[in-house]
N, C-alpha and C positions, 0 to 999 in steps of 0.2 A: 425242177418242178415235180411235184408229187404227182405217181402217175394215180393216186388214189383221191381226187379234190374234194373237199368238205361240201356237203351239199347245203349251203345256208338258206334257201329258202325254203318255204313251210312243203310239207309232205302233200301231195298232188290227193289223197285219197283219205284224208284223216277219218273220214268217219269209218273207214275199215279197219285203221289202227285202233280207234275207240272199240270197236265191236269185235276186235279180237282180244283186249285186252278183261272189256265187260263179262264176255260172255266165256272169257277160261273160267273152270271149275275146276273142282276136287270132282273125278268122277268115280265114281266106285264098282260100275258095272259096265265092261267091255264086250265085242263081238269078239268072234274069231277071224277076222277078216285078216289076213297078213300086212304086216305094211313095210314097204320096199326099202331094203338098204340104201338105196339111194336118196330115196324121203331123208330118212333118219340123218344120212349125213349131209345132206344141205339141210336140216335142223341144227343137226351140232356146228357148222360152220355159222349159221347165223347167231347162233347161241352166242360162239365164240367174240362177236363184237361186244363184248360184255367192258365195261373197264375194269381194271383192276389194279392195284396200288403199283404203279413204276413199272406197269406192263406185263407184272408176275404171272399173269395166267396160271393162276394155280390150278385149274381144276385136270381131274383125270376121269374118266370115264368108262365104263366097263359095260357095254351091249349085248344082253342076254337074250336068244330065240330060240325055236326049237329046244331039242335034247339037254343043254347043258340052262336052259331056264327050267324047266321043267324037273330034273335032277335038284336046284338048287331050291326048289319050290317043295320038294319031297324032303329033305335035309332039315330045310327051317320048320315045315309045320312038324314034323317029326318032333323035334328039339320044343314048341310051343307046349306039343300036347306033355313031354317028358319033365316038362316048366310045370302045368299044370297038377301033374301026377304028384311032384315034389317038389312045391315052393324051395325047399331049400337049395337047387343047383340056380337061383336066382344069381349068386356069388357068381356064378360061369358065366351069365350073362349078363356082361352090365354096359354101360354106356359111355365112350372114351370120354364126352364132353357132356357138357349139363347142359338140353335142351329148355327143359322147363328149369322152372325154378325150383327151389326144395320144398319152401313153405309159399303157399300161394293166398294171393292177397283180393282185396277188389280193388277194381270191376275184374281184372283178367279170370278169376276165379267165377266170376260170375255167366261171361260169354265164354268162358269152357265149358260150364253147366247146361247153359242154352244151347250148346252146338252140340254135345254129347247126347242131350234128352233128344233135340228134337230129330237127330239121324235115329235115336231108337226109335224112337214112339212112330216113325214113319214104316220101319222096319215091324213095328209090333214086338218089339222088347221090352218089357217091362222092368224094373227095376227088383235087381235079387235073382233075376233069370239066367244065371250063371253060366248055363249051357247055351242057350245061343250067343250071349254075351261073347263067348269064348271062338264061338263058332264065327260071330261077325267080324271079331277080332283076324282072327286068322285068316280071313280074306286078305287082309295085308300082304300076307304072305304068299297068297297065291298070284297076285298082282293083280288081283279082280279081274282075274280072267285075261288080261290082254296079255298079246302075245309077246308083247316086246315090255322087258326088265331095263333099266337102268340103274347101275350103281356108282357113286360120284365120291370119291376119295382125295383127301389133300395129304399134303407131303408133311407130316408131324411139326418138323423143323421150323413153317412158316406158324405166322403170330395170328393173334384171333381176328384182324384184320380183314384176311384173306376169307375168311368166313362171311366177310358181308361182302366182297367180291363174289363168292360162291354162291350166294343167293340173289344176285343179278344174274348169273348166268343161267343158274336154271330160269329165273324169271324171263328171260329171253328163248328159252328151250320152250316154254310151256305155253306162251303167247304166239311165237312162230307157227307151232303147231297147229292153232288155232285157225294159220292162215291157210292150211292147210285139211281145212277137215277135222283135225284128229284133236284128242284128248288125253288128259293127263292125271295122275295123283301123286304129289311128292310126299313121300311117307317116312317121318321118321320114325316107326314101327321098326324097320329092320335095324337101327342100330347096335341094340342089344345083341344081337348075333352075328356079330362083327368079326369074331372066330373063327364060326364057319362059312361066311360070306368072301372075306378076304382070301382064305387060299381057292376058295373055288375058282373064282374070276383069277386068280395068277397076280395078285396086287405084290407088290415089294413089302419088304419088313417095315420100311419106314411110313409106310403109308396110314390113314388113319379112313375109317369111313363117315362119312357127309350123312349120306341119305340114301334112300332109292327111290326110284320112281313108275308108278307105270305109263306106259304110252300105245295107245292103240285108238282104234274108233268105239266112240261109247254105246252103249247100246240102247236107244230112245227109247225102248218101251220100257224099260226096267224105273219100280218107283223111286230105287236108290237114286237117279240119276235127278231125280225132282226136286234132289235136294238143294238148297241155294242157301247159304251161310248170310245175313245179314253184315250191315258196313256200317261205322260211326257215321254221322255227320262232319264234313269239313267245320264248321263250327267249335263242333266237340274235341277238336284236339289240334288246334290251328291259335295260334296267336300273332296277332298282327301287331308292328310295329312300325311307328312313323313317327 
């Protein structure tokens, strides 16, 4: 008998799972409040019930705090503002996989416009505003503040598959969190410095990087945090069949 039995009947508290799922966000402005290795890793252990194709568990994880987050935070914006100075070491940075698309189309093209304007225009950036553009950007970088980095790398070898495994899991890391108090921002910003990311964190040769993330407590007063991304309608992308 499994000493782990399927729990088949419905969740005792569903409206907490609803309200921790509703209420994750992208957040963009953290405290400095620490938050306990032991947190963190009964997050990654719930994360870990994620499925994945034939039980692969691809994903790997790299937990940045203190000193050697802060080091790697100094590294990248460095390398941003050196991007900036001269477009052309773009070559040095680039991106192991195609996040976006090359040529973008509508509507995607469209609610990236919406999402992009209205995080400025909240911000007070105008468009052509280069400098803070730059400056908002590279909050990326810094992890918006919170104390705790995540970096999430799969092992080359596996197929593109294992990449939507991988976005269950973090889906399960940033919802958990939720049950918890804390918040999160999964940022594919850092891919491009996958360079200097990967030997910092001690990753293998064959590793490739995901994402990163930040995780800490938001910070309520801040206007960034007011921000809330619009949703389709189930209608709009739902077809039924009977």
């Amino acid at each position: 008998m499994s000493q782990n039995p399927i729990a088949v009947g419905p969740v005792i508290d569903a409206a907490s799972v609803d309200a921790a799922i509703t209420s994750r966000m992208s957040a963009r402005a953290f405290l400095p409040k620490p938050v306990p290795r032991a947190t963190i890793e009964h997050l990654l252990q719930l994360a870990s019930r994620a499925p994945s194709g034939t039980n692969t568990q691809p994903w790997k994880v790299y937990v940045l705090q203190g000193a050697s987050r802060d080091s790697l935070v100094d590294k990248v914006c460095a390398a941003h503002d050196a991007l900036r100075a001269d477009p052309s070491l773009a070559e040095q940075y680039r991106e192991e996989y195609d996040y976006y698309p090359e040529k973008w189309v509508s509507p995607y093209i469209d609610r990236r416009r919406e999402n992009g304007w209205g995080l400025y225009g909240l911000l007070d950036i105008t468009k052509g505003d280069k400098d803070k553009m730059h400056a908002q950007h590279q909050r990326n970088f810094r992890f918006f503040d919170a104390p705790v980095g995540l970096m999430f790398t799969l092992d080359r070898v596996m197929g593109r598959g294992s990449l939507v495994d991988y976005g269950m899991f973090m889906e399960n890391l940033m919802v958990a969190a939720r049950g918890h108090g804390l918040h999160t921002c999964p940022q594919a910003a850092w891919n491009g410095f996958a360079q200097i990311i990967l030997p910092h964190v001690g990753a293998g040769a064959s590793e490739m990087l995901v994402c990163g993330m930040s995780l800490g407590y938001a910070d309520p007063e801040h206007i960034v945090n007011t921000f809330h991304t619009p949703r389709e309608t189930v209608q709009s992308f739902t077809t039924w069949l009977e």
